[in-house]
N, C-alpha and C positions, 0 to 999 in steps of 0.2 A: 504494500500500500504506500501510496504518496503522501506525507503530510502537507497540508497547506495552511498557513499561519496566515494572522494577519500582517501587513505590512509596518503597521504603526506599535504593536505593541507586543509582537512576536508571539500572541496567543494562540492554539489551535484554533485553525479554523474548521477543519473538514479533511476527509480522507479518502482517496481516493483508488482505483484499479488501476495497479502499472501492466501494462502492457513488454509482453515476453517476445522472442524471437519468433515463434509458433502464431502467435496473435497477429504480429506484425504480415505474415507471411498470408494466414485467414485473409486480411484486411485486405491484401495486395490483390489477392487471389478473386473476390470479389470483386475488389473494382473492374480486374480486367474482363472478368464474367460480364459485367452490366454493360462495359464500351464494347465487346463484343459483338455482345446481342443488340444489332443496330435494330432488328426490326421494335425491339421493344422500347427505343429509345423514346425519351418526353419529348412532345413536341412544344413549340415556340409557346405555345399559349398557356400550355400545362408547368412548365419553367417559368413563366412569369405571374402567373397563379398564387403559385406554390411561395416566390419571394413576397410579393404582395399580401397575401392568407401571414407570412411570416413577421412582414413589416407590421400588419395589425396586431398578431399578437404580441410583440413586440412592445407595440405602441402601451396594451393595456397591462404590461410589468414593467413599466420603466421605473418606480420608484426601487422594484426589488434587485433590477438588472442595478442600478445607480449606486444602491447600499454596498453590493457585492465586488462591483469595481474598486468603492471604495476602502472595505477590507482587506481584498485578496490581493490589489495593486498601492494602495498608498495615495491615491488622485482623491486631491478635497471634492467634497460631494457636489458641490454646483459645479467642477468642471465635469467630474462625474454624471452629474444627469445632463451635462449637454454632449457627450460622448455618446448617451441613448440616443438623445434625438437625431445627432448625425448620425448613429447606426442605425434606425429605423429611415430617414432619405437615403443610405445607400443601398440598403434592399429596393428601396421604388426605385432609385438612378438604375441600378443593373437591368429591371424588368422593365422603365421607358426604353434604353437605350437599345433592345430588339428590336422596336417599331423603327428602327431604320439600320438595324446591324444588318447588312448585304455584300454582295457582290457589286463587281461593275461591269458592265459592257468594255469588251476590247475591241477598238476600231479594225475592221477588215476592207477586202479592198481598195487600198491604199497602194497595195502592187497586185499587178497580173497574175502572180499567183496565188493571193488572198483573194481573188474574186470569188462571189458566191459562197461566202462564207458567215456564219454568223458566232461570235464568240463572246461569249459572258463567264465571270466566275462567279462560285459561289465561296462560300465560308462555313469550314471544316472543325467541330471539337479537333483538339491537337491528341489528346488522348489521358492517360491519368496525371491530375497533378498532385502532386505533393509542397503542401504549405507549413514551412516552419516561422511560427509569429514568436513576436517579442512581446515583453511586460507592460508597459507603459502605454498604451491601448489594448488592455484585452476583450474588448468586442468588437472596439470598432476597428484594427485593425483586423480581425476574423473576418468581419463585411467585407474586406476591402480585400480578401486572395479569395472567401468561401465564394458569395455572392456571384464574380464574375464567372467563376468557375461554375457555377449553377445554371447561371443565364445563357451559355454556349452551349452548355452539353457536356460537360465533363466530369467523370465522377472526380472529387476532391479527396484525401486524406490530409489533414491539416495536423500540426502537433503546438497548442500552444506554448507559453514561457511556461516551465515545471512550476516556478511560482504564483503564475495567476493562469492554471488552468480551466477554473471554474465557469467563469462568465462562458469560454468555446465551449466547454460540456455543452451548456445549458442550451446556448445557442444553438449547436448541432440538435440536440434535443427538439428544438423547440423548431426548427425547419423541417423534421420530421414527423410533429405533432401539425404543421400545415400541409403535409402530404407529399412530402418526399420520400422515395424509398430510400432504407436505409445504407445499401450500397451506394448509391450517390453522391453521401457524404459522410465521412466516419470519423473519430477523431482518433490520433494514435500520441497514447501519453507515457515513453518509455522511461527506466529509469537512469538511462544514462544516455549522453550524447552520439554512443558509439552506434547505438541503433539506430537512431534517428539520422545519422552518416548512409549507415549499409545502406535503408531506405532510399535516401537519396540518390545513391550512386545505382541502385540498382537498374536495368535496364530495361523494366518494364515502366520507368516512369519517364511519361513523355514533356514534362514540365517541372521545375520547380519553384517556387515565388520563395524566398526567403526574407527576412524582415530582422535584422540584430546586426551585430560589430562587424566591422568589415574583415577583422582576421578572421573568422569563422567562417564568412558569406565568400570570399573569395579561395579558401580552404576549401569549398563545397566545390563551390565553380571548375577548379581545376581537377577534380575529380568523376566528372557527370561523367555517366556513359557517352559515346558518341550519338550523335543525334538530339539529345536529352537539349532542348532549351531551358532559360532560366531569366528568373529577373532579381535582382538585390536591389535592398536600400539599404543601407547602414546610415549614415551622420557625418557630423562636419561642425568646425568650431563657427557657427555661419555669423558672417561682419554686417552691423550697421553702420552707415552714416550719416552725421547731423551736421548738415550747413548749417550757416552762420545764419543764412535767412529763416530757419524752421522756425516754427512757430514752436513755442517752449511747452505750453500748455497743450495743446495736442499732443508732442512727442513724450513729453516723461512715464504717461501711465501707460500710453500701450509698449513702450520699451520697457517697463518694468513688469507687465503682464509675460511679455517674449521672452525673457532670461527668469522668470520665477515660475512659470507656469511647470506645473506638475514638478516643484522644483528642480528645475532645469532636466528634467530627463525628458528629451523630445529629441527627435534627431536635426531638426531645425530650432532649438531653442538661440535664442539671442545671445551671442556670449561678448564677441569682441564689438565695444563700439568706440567708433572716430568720433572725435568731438574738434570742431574746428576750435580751434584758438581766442579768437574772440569771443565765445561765449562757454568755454571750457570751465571757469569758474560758476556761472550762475547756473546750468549743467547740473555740475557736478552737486551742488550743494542740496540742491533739488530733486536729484534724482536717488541719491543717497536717502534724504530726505524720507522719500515716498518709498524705496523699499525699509528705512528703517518701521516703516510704519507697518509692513506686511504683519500678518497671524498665522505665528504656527504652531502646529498643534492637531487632535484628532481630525484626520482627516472624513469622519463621518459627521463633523459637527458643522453645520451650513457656515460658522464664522470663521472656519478656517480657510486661510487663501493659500497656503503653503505645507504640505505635508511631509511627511518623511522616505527618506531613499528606501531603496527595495530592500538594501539587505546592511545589513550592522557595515560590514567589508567595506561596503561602497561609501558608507561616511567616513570612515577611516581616512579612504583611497582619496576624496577631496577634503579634508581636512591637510591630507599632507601635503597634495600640489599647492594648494592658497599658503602654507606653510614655508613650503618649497621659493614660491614664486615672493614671499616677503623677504626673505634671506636674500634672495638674489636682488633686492633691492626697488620690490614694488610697495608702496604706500597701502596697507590696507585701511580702507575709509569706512567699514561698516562691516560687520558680522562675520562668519568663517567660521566661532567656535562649535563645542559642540553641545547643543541640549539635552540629549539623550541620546541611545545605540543606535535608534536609528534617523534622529535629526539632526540636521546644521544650523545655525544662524544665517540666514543668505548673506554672502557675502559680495561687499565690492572692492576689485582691486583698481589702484589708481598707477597706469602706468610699467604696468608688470613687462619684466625683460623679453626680448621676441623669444630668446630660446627657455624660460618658462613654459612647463606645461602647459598651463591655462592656458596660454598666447600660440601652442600651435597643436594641440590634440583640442581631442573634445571633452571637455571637462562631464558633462552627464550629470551637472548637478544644482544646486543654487549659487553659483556665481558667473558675475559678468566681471569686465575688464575691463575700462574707459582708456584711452588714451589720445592724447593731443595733437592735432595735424595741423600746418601754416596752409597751405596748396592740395587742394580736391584729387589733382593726378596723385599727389606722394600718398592721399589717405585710400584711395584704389587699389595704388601699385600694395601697400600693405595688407588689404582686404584682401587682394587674390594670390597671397605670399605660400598660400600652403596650396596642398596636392587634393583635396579632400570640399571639392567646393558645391556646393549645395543652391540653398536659397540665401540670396544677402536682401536688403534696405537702404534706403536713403529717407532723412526727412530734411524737407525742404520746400520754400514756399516760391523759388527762382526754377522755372520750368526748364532753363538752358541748364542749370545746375544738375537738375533730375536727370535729365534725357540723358545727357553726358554719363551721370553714373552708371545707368541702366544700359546703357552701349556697351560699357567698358568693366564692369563689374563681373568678376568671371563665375557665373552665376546658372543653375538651368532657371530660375525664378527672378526677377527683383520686383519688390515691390516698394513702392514711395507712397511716403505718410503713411505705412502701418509695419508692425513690426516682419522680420524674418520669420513666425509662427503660423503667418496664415494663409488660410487652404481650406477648399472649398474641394467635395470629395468627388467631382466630375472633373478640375482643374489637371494637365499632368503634371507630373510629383515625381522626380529625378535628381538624383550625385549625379554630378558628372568624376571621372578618372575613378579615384579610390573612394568615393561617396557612394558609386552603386553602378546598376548597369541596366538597362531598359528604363522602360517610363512606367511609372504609375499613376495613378487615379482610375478610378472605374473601368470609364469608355477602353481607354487604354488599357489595360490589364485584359478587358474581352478579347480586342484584337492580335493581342500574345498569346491569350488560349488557343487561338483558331489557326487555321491554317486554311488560303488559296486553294482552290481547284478551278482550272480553268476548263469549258467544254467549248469544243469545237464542232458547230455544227455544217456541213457541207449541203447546200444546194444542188439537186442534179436538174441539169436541162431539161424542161420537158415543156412539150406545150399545153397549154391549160384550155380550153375550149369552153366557149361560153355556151351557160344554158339555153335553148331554143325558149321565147315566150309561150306562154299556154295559149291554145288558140281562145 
């Protein structure tokens, strides 16, 4: 059995069935049974039914889905219940986005010997995927590999984070109490990484969506079968910038929402931010300021804005960089210590050396970095300094200022005037280099399920005679 604690106070939560090598193999053996058997496959209507039927029920357990995020994960309960409601629009996004998932016509006759021809494709399930999700959204990243894979045609095996397996159970559960059969989707919860490997590499898996560290996700990658596609996210320390024109009052809360939000464990959380020079003092003061003021604490109690990291280990591991990165001569301006096993103070550092942790990994925690730029290109050339680039920001109320950033920001996102955090779950959702590989969001994730087939169809000559009128 698996134990699963809560996040915040390390009490048993709940226990669970680990799945054995035997299990694992059931699972595999099924799925490839249901894609087999094409004649019995769902059709388009029955697939978006079934997310639909799910989305509703869904919709009428969001307080229990919301509580159970917040135990099993550590996420304060109002971002918590706004992780339901994005997980119930992205069962409806997967099930609208059929109404136009197609093929296309390919142009013929274009040469002599394309004449008389007529050629379209259509769009193929690619075949079994295999989904390994991370902690720090346990439903709604489930949405976000289950869903697509439901919407195509494919049967899924997903394996949530061993720490917040709960909310996938439930889910999985709970797409089968809207009328999925249960090889279509299973969840496979082993007790160690090593199966969850073999799974992967194995070669009846025609897909993998992976979601966690990039040493792990690119570990996997270079091991797939041949054939086997895959998509990774992993993270990035992602850069903000604030021109000297930003509007102050706008900028501070939603950059302190982006670097505190689920205390920084997101993989686009806010970490490093440029602060131009001329306003780098009234900034700083301010923005310290307003995260001094964050609440942390039970993350089930609606006043909390700030919760605690997944595991005792991981406050340690940023207690010591912010440690690390003060020694080597950064100013720390507000919080870093530690409340308890598994809480920080969020902290801010002011200035921290480039080769500081914080300043070029991803920190995965509650702290951000502020540091001071004269010239828009020098605060750029330092935003795109690492290998690992994500989503950045600019705020700024000088439109030539923006645009420039957004050109030049090595970036698959930028967004101006709101932080690095946000995303809309139709939006695509990409690392670029060692940040990931493919695109996510919904629509996208469908069209990496599928695969092309193109049909060619040939005209033969003939003559067609018209009908004689009736006398």
């Amino acid at each position: 059995m698996l134990q699963v604690v809560q996040a915040y106070d390390r009490a048993p939560l709940a226990e669970i069935a680990v799945d054995d090598a035997a299990a694992m193999e059931t699972k595999l053996e099924a799925a490839l049974r249901t894609f087999n058997a094409r004649d019995q496959w769902l059709a388009p209507h029955q697939r978006a039914g079934i997310l639909r039927r799910a989305a509703a029920l869904l919709d009428d357990r969001r307080a229990q889905f919301a509580i159970q995020i917040a135990r099993e994960g550590g996420k304060p309960l109002q971002d918590a219940t706004i992780e339901v409601t994005r997980a119930i629009d992205g069962l409806h996004c997967a099930a609208d986005e059929l109404r136009s998932f197609a093929g296309r016509e390919v142009p013929m006759g274009l040469t002599a010997a394309s004449e008389k021809r007529w050629a379209f494709t259509t769009r193929e399930p690619i075949g079994i995927v295999f989904a390994i999700s991370a902690f720090n959204h346990p439903l709604n990243l489930i949405v976000h590999q289950v869903a697509p894979a439901i919407a195509v045609g494919c049967p899924v095996i997903v394996k949530p984070a061993s720490a917040t397996p709960l909310s996938c159970r439930d889910l999985v559960a709970l797409l089968q109490e809207a009328g999925l059969p249960g090889p279509w989707c299973q969840t496979f919860i082993p007790r160690s990484s090593a199966l969850a490997e073999q799974l992967a590499c194995d070669p009846r898996i025609s897909f993998l969506s992976f979601i966690g560290s990039a040493a792990v996700g690119w570990r996997l990658h270079s091991k797939l079968a041949p054939g086997t596609r895959s998509a990774l996210e992993h993270g990035g320390a992602a850069p903000a910038i604030v021109d000297r024109s930003a509007d102050l009052d706008h900028a501070i809360t939603p950059l302190v929402k982006g670097g505190y939000y689920h205390a920084g464990q997101v993989c686009v959380s806010t970490q490093r931010i440029f602060v131009h020079e001329d306003i780098a003092d009234e900034f700083t003061e301010r923005f310290v300021a307003e995260v001094g003021r964050l609440r942390v604490g039970d993350p089930t109690s609606q006043d909390s804005e700030v919760g605690p990291l997944i595991h005792p280990r991981e406050v340690e591991r940023v207690a010591s960089w912010v440690a690390q990165a003060v020694a080597g001569g950064a100013r720390r301006a507000s919080g870093g210590s530690t409340l308890s096993a598994t809480t920080l103070q969020p902290a801010v550092l002011i200035d921290p050396p480039a080769d500081a942790r914080v300043s070029r990994e991803e920190v995965f925690g509650p702290v951000t970095c502020l540091y001071r730029y004269a010239e828009l290109d020098e605060a750029i050339a330092r935003a795109n300094a690492l290998r690992a680039p994500f989503q950045a920001c600019i705020f700024s109320d000088d439109i030539d200022v923006a645009l420039r950033a957004s050109e030049r920001l090595d970036a698959s996102a930028v967004m101006i005037n709101d932080p690095t955090t946000f995303r809309t779950d139709w939006m695509p959702f990409a690392g670029r280099r060692e940040a990931g590989y493919g695109v996510g969001g919904i629509p996208h994730t469908m069209r990496d399920m599928t695969q092309e087939k193109m049909v060619v169809m040939y005209r033969r000559s003939r003559q067609v005679r018209a009908k004689r009128p009736p006398n």
